[in-house]
DOGU-209714 format. One record per residue (C-alpha): x, y, z. Coordinates in steps of 0.02 Angstrom, whole numbers, plus 50000, padded with zeros to 5 digits. Layout:
residues N
ATOM      px      py      pz
ATOM       X       Y       Z
...
end
This chain:
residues 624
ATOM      px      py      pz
ATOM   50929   50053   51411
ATOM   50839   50096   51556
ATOM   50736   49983   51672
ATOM   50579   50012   51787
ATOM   50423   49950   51879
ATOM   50236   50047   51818
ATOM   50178   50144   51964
ATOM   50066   50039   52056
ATOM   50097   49932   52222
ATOM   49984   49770   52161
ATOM   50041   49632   52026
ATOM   49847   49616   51987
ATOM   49821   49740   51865
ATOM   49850   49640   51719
ATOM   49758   49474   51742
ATOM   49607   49593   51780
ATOM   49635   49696   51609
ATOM   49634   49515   51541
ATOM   49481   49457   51636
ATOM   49366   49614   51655
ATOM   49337   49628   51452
ATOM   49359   49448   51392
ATOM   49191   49438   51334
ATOM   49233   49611   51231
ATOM   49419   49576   51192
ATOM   49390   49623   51022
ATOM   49384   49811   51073
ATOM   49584   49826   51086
ATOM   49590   49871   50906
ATOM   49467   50019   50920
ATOM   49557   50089   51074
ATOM   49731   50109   51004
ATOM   49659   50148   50826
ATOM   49561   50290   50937
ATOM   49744   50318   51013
ATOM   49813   50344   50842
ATOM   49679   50454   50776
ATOM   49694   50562   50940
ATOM   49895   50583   50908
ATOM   49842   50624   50748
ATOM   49711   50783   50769
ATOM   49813   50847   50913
ATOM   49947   50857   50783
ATOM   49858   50956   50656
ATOM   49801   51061   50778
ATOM   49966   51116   50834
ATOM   50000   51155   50658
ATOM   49850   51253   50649
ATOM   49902   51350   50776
ATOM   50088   51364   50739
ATOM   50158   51271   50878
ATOM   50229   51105   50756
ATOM   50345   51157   50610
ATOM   50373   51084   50456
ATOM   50233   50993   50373
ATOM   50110   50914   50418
ATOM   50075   50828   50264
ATOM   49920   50682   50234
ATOM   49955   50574   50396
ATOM   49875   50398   50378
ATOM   49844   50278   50517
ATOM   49916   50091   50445
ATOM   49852   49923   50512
ATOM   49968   49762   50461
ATOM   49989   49592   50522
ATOM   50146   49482   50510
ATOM   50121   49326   50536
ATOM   50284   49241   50539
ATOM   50320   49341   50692
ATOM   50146   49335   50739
ATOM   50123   49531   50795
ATOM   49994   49659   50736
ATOM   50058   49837   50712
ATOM   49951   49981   50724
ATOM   50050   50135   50640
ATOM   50025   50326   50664
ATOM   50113   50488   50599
ATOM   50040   50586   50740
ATOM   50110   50673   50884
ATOM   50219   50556   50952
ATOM   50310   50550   51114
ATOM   50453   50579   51219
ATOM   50565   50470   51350
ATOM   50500   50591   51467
ATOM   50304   50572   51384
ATOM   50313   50398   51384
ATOM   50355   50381   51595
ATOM   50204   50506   51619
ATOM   50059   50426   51497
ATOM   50115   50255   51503
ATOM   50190   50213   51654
ATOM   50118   50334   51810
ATOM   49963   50436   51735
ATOM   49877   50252   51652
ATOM   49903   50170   51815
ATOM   49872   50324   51948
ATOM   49737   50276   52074
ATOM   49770   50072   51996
ATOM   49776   49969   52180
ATOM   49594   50074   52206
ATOM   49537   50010   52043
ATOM   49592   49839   52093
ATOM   49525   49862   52279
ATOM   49364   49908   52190
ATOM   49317   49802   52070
ATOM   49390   49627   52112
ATOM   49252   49566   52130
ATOM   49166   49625   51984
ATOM   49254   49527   51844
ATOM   49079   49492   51754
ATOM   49070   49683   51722
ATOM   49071   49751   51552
ATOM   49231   49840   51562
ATOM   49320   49996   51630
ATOM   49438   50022   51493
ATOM   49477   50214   51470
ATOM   49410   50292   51613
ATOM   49582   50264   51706
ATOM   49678   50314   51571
ATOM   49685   50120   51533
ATOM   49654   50131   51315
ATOM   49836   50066   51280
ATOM   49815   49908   51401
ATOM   49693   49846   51314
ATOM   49818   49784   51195
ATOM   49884   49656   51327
ATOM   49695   49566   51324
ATOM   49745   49476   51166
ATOM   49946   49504   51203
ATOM   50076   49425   51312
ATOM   50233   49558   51243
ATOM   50184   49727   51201
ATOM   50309   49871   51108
ATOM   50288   50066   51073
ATOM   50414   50128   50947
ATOM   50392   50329   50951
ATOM   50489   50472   50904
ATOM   50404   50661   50969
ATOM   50349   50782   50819
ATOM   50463   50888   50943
ATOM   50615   50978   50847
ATOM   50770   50881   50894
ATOM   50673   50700   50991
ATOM   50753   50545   51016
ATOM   50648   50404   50948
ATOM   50607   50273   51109
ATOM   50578   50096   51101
ATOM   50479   50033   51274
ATOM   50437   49869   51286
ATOM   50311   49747   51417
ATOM   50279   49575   51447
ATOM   50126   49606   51545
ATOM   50198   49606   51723
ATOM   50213   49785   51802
ATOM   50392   49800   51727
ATOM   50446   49863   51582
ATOM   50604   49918   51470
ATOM   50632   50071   51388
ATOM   50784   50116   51263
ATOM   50829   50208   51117
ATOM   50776   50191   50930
ATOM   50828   50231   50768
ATOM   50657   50289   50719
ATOM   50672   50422   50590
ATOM   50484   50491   50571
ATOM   50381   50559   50695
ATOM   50232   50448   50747
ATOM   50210   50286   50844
ATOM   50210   50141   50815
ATOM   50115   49995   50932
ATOM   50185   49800   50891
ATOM   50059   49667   50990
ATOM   50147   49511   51007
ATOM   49984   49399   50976
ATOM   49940   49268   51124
ATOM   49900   49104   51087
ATOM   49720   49110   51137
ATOM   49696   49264   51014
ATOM   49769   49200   50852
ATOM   49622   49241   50791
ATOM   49668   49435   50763
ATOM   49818   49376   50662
ATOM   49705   49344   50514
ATOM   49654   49479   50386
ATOM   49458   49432   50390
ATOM   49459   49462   50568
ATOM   49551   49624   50546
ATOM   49442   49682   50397
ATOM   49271   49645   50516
ATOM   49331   49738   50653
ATOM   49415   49897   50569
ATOM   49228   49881   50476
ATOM   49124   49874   50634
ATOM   49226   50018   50740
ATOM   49323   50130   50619
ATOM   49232   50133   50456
ATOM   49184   50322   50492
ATOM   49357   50370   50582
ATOM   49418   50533   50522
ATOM   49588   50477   50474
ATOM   49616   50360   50330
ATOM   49654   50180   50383
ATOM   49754   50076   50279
ATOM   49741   49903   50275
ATOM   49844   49803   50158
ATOM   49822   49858   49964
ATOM   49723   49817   49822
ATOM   49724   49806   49642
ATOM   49632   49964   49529
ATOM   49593   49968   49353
ATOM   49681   50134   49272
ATOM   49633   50186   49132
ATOM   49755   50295   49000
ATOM   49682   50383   48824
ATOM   49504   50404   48750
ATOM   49428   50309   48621
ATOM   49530   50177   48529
ATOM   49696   50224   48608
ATOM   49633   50210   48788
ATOM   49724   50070   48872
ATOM   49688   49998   49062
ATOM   49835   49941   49166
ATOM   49809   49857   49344
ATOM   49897   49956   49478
ATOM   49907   49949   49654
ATOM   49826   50064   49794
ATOM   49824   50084   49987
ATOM   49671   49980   50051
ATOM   49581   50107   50133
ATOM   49472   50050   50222
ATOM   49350   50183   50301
ATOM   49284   50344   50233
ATOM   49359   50483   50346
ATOM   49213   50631   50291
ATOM   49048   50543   50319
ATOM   48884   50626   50271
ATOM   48838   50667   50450
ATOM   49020   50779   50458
ATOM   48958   50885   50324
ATOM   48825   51019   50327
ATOM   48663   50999   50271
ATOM   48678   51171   50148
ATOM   48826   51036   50068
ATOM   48726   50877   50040
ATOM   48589   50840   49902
ATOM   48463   50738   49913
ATOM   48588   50596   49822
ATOM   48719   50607   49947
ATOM   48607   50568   50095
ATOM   48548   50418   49984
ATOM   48712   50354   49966
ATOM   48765   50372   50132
ATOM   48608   50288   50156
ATOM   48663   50139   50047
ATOM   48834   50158   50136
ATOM   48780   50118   50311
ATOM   48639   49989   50249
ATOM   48732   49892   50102
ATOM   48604   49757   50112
ATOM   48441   49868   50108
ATOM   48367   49867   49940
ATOM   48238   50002   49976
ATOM   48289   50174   49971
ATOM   48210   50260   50144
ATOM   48058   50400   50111
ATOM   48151   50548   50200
ATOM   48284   50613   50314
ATOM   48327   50724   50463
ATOM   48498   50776   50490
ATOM   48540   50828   50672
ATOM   48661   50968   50693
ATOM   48681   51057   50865
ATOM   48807   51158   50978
ATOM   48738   51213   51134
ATOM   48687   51147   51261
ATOM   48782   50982   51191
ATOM   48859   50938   51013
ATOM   48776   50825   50928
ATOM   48759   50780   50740
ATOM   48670   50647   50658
ATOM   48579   50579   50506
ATOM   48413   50497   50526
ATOM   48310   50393   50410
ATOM   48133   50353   50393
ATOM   48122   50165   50309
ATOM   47964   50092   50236
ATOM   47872   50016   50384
ATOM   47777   49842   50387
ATOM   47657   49777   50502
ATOM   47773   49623   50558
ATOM   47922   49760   50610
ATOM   48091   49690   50652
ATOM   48158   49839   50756
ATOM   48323   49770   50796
ATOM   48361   49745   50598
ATOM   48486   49876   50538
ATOM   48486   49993   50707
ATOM   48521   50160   50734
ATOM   48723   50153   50749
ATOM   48801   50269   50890
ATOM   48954   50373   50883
ATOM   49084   50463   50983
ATOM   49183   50579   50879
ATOM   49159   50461   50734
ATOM   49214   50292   50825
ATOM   49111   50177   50832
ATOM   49004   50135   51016
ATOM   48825   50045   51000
ATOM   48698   50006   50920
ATOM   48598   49986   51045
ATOM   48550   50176   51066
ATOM   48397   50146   51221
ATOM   48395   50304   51328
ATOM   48457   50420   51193
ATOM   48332   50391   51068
ATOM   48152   50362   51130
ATOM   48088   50196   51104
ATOM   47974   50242   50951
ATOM   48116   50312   50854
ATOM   48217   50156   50871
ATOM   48118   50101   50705
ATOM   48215   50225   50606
ATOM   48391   50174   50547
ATOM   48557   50302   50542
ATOM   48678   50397   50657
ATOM   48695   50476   50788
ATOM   48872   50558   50838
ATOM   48907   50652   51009
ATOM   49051   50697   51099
ATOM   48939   50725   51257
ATOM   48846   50528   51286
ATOM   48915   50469   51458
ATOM   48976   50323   51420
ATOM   49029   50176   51552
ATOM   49216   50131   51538
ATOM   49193   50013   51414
ATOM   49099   50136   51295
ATOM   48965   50020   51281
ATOM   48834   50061   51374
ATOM   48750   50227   51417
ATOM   48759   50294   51590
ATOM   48605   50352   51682
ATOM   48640   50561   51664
ATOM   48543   50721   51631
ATOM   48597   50752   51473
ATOM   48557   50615   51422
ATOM   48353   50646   51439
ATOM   48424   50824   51356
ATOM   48489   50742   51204
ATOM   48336   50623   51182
ATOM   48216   50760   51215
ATOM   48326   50857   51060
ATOM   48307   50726   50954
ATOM   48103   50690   50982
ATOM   48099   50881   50939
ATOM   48186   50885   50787
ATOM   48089   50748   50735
ATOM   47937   50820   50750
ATOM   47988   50975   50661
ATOM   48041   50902   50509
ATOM   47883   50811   50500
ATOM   47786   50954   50517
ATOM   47893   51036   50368
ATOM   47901   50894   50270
ATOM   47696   50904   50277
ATOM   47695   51080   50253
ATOM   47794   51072   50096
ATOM   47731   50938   50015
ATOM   47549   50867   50116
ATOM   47507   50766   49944
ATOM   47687   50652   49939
ATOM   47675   50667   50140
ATOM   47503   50567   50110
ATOM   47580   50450   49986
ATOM   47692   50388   50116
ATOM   47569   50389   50264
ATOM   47558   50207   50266
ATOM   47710   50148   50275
ATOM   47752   50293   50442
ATOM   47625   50298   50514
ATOM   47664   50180   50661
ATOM   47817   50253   50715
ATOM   47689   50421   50715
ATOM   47561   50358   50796
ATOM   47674   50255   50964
ATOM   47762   50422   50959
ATOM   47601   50505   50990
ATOM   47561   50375   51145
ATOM   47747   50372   51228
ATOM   47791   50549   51220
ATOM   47669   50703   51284
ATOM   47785   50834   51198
ATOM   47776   50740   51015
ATOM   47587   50717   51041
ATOM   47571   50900   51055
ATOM   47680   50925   50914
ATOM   47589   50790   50794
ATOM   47420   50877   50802
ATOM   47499   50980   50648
ATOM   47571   50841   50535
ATOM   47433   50677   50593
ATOM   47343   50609   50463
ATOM   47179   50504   50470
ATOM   47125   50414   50309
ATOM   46962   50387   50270
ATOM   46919   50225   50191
ATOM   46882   50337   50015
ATOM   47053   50389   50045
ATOM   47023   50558   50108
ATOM   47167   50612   50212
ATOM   47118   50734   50388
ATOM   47228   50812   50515
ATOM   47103   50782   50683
ATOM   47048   50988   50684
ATOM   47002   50962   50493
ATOM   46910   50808   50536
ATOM   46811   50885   50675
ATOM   46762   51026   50572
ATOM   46720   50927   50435
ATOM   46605   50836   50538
ATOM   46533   50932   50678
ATOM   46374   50961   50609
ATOM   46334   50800   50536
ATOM   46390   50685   50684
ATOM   46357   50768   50839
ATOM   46243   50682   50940
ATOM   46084   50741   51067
ATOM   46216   50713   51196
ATOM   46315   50845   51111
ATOM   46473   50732   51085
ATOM   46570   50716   50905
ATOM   46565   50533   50866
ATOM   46700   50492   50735
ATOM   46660   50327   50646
ATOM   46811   50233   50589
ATOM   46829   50049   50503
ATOM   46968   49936   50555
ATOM   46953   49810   50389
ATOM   46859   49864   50238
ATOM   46822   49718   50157
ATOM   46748   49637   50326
ATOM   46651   49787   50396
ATOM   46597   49836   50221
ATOM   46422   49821   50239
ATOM   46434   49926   50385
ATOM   46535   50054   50288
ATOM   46397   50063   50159
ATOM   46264   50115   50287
ATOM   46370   50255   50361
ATOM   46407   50321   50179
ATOM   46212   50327   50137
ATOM   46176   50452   50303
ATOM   46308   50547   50245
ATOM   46456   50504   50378
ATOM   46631   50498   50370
ATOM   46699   50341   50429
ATOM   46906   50350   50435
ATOM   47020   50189   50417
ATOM   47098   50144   50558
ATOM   47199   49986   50539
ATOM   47356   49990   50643
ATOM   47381   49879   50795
ATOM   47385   50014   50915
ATOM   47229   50105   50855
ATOM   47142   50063   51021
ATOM   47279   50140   51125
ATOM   47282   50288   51019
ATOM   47088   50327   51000
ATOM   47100   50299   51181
ATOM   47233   50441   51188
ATOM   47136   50548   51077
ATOM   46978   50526   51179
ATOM   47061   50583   51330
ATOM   47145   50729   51268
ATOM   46973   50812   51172
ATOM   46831   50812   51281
ATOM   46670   50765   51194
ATOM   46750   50647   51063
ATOM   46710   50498   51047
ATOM   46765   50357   50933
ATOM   46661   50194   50877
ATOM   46695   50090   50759
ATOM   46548   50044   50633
ATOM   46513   49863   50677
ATOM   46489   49913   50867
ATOM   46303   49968   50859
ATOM   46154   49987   50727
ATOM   46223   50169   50643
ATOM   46065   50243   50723
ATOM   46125   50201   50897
ATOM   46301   50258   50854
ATOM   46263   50427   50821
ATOM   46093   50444   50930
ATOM   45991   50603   50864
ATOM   45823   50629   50950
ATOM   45707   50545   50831
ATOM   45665   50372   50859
ATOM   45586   50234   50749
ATOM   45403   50164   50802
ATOM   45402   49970   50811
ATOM   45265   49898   50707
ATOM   45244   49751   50829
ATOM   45160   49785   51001
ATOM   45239   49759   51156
ATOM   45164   49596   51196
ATOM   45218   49566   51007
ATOM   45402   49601   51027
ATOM   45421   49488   51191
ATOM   45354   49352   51107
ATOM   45481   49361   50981
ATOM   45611   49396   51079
ATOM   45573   49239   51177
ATOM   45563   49149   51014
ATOM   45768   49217   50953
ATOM   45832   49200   51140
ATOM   45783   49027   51134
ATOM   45880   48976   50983
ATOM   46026   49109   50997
ATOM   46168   49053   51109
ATOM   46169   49180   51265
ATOM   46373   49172   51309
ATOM   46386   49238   51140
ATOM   46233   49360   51091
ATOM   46153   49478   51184
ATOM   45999   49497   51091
ATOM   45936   49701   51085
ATOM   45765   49726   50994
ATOM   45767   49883   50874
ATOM   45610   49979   50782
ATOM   45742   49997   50632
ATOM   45703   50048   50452
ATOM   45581   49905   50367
ATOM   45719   49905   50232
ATOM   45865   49862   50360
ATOM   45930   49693   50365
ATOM   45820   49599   50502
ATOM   45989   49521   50612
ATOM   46142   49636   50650
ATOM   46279   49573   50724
ATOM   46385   49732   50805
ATOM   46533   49708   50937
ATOM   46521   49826   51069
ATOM   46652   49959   51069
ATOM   46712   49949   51250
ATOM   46722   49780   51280
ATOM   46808   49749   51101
ATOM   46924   49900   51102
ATOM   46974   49837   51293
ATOM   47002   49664   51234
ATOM   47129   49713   51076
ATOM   47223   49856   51189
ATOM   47241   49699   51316
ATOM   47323   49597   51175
ATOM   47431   49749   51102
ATOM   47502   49794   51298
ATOM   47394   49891   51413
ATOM   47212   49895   51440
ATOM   47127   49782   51584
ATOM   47243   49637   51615
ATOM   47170   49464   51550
ATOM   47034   49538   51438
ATOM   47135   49492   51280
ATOM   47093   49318   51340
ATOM   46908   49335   51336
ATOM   46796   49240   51222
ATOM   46715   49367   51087
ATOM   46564   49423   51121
ATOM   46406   49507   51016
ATOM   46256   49622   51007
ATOM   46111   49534   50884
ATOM   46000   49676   50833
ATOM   45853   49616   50798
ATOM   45741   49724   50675
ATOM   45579   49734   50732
ATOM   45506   49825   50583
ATOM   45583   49675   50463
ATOM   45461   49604   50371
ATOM   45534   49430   50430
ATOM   45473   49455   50623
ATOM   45280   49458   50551
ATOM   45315   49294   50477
ATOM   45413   49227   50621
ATOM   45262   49270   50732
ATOM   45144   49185   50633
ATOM   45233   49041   50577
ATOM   45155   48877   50625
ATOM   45334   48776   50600
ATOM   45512   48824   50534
ATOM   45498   48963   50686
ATOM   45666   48901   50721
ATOM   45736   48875   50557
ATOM   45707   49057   50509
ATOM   45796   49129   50639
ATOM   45935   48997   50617
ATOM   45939   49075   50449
ATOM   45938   49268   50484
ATOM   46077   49218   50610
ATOM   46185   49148   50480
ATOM   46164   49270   50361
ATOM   46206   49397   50490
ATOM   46365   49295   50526
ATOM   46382   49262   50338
ATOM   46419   49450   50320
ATOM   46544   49468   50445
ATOM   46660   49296   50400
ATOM   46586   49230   50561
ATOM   46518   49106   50469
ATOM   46636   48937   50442
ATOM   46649   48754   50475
ATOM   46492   48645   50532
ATOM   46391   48806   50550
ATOM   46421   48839   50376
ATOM   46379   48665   50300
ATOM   46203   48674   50413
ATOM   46168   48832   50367
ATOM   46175   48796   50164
ATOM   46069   48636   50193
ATOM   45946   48735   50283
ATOM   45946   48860   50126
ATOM   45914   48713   50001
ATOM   45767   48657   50112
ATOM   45686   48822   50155
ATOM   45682   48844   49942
ATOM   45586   48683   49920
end
């Protein structure tokens, strides 16, 4: 048995290990399962290339507790190592450059963790341990199995062992304060979190199976017992697409989201080599209104281990509504592998993924533009903030962007345009698109679009402002209203006008008459020679100062507008038979325009409360 000191010149090392990821202590586990897998591949690839001999066999990676002794072993039948392997990866290469990394971040205990970039994976194990062991024997012809052992100071013992198969073996000798990794639930959670997707089987205990022996009336079922295995080594995103049916990516689906009940409405599997690897499934889920985006994330992955979920920087924001994975070699990771670094490819990789994105969308539309319609509603905010945070998906959604109409016509913009250029240009020679944001509240409105012969879309998301916006900005001479912001005549402004019936000195009577009994900070009263048919009060909301105030309320927009009190145009129909009367009414002057008022108000739901009770009273009494 030999004895030694690890190569460094400080006796801090090890509190700091302890320290630096105490808030993340959990993490151990993935690190020397990672460990494990690693000795593992390198193993078959030696084989593959003929440098190992013998067989290689189905290597496992085995997980078991004792808790008698109170240690957790973590097995492998991978590479193993040498006396000679052991001094150079555990001893002098983990802690090369260690009194720097001391020097340097002393004083940085809060940080989330610098595991792995100095080589420091093992030690780990010695957060949750106070006596750590490595029993290893080299897949080398002829090795001597070594036993090294460490308390957690900077010495250590190393001897030999009788260890007959090749692999290693890692024994934590539990600390009191981490107990808690002695139990199996714990175990189960975290081999679940990081290594369900690992590509070598994990075992985990055993459980009991059903087999079943015969057909028909001499079939008989015996219990047996089976490795617990406890992750599925080929995941969907391994595979290539040519391989999977629809089903599989459904399962996997299922798989990842074992408490979603809806299936998703389509995929994109990411699969590229150059200039960084990258694979990935992606799902689109049903979206609502009230959209929890942190519910059921987009998991990350480095060579199937487990990282994040929190996957800001490398998917743009308006993909974080869709759920999946995302696996890549290449993500700089901080020490810790939990957080993304700041890096170049990086903004490559997200720029990738907004890409591939778009052109599945586009070939999913192409394909199939009635089933892409079906499912419209329930995508198309993710669409539509894709189309406002990122220039290069904007461009791109011009070919797959649908806009309903509220007869449930479905228009990409160019097919709209076209549709109605001639119909809905103005004399100012700009294409007004009419759009509804509620059907059943701006239905009147609707109505008197539909009998000029205009297309009015449905535009009900909450960032229709900021998009229409967009839209507006991007296609000169478009311009969008929405039908309760001006008398349809004024919305679309041809050269014909009405005549008024009344005379001037008419129409500023009346006007004097309404302004007097219409409240000012909430009307602005605008006298109109309208059809004698029209309605004679229309209450519109202007489009600026309305589509200002909602884009303040949604994020953007002029600061403090969402605040505002709502404010109204009253048309007044000077051609209504009702302004004759009101003229030469001797009494009830007031009470008439009271009641065109309410009725106006009636027929946009503006109409409640006190307002409401006065204004049926007033009916019952105008009928007598």
């Amino acid at each position: 048995m030999s004895k030694g000191t690890i190569n460094i010149s400080t006796e801090n090392i090890f509190p700091i290990i302890k320290r630096f990821l105490y808030s993340d202590h959990e993490i151990f586990l993935r690190e020397l399962i990672s460990n494990a897998t690693d000795a593992t591949l390198k193993l078959k690839h030696l084989f593959s290339i003929g440098e190992a001999k013998g067989e290689y066999g189905a290597p496992i990676i085995e997980v078991k507790i004792d808790k008698k002794k109170k240690t957790l072993h973590i097995i492998d039948q991978g590479i193993g190592m040498t006396e000679e392997e052991i001094k150079k990866y555990i001893n002098e290469i983990a802690f090369s450059g260690a009194e720097e990394f001391v020097e340097k971040y002393k004083d940085k205990i809060e940080d989330s963790g610098i595991i792995g970039h100095f080589g420091l994976g093992f030690y780990s194990s010695f957060m949750v341990s106070d006596n750590v062991e490595i029993i290893t024997k080299s897949f080398k012809k002829g090795s001597q199995a070594v036993h090294w052992q460490c308390d957690g100071s900077p010495n250590y013992t190393i001897k030999k062992s009788d260890k007959k198969d090749r692999g290693t073996e890692i024994i934590l000798h539990i600390d009191k304060d981490s107990e808690e990794f002695l139990e199996e639930q714990r175990i189960t959670e975290l081999l679940t979190k990081y290594n369900r997707f690992m590509p070598i089987p994990i075992k985990f205990g055993t459980r009991e199976e059903t087999k079943t022996e015969g057909e028909g009336e001499d079939a008989k079922e015996e219990k047996i017992v089976v490795d617990n295995i406890i992750n599925n080594p080929n995941p969907a995103w391994t595979k290539k697409p040519a391989k999977l049916k629809d089903e599989d990516y459904q399962s996997f689906y299922r798989e990842l989201y074992p408490m979603q009940f809806e299936e998703p409405l389509f995929h994109i599997h990411l699969n590229v080599d150059y200039p960084f690897h990258l694979t990935g499934i992606l799902y689109f889920p049903k979206i609502t209104r009230n959209i929890d985006i942190q519910k059921d994330r987009i998991q990350l992955y480095q060579n199937q281990v487990f990282v994040t979920d929190n996957v800001e920087g490398i998917v743009p924001d308006f993909l974080q509504m869709l759920r999946g994975v995302i696996d890549s070699p290449d993500i700089p990771l901080n020490v810790s592998r939990s957080y993304l670094q700041s890096d170049a490819a990086v903004k490559k990789i997200s720029g990738y993924i907004t890409k591939k994105v778009a052109d599945k969308l586009i070939s999913i539309f192409k394909k199939d533009r009635k089933d892409f319609e079906k499912k419209w509603e329930d995508i198309k905010i993710i669409i539509e903030y894709g189309m406002l945070s990122e220039e290069k998906f904007f461009k791109k959604a011009q070919n797959f962007a649908l806009y309903p109409t509220v007869d449930d016509t479905f228009y990409t913009m160019d097919e709209l345009k076209d549709k109605i250029k001639d119909l809905q240009t103005d004399k100012e020679g700009n294409l007004i698109v009419l759009y509804a944001s509620d059907k059943e509240k701006q239905h009147s409105y609707i109505e008197t679009a539909k009998t000029k012969g205009y297309e009015v879309l449905l535009l009900d998301s909450p960032i229709v402002s900021h998009l229409i916006q967009k839209l507006e900005s991007e296609n000169e001479k478009l311009k969008f209203a929405r039908v309760d912001a001006d008398f349809i005549d004024n919305l679309i402004k041809k050269e014909d006008t009405k005549i008024s019936k009344l005379s001037d000195d008419e129409k500023s009577k009346l006007e004097t008459i309404i302004k007097d009994v219409v409240p000012s900070e909430t009307y602005t009263v605008q006298m109109e020679a309208l059809d004698s048919s029209e309605n004679p009060f229309i209450i519109t909301q202007p489009e600026f100062m309305r589509r200002y105030k909602e884009m303040s309320q949604t994020g953007g927009g002029m600061m403090g507008m969402g605040n505002l009190p709502d404010a109204y145009n009253l048309i007044v129909n000077t051609n209504n038979p009702l302004m004759d009367k009101i003229l030469k009414a001797k009494k009830n002057k007031e009470k008439y325009v009271n009641q065109a008022l309410d009725l106006a108000k009636l027929s946009q739901n503006l109409l409640t409360g006190k307002e409401m009770t006065d204004f049926i009273k007033r009916s019952y009494d105008l009928m007598k």
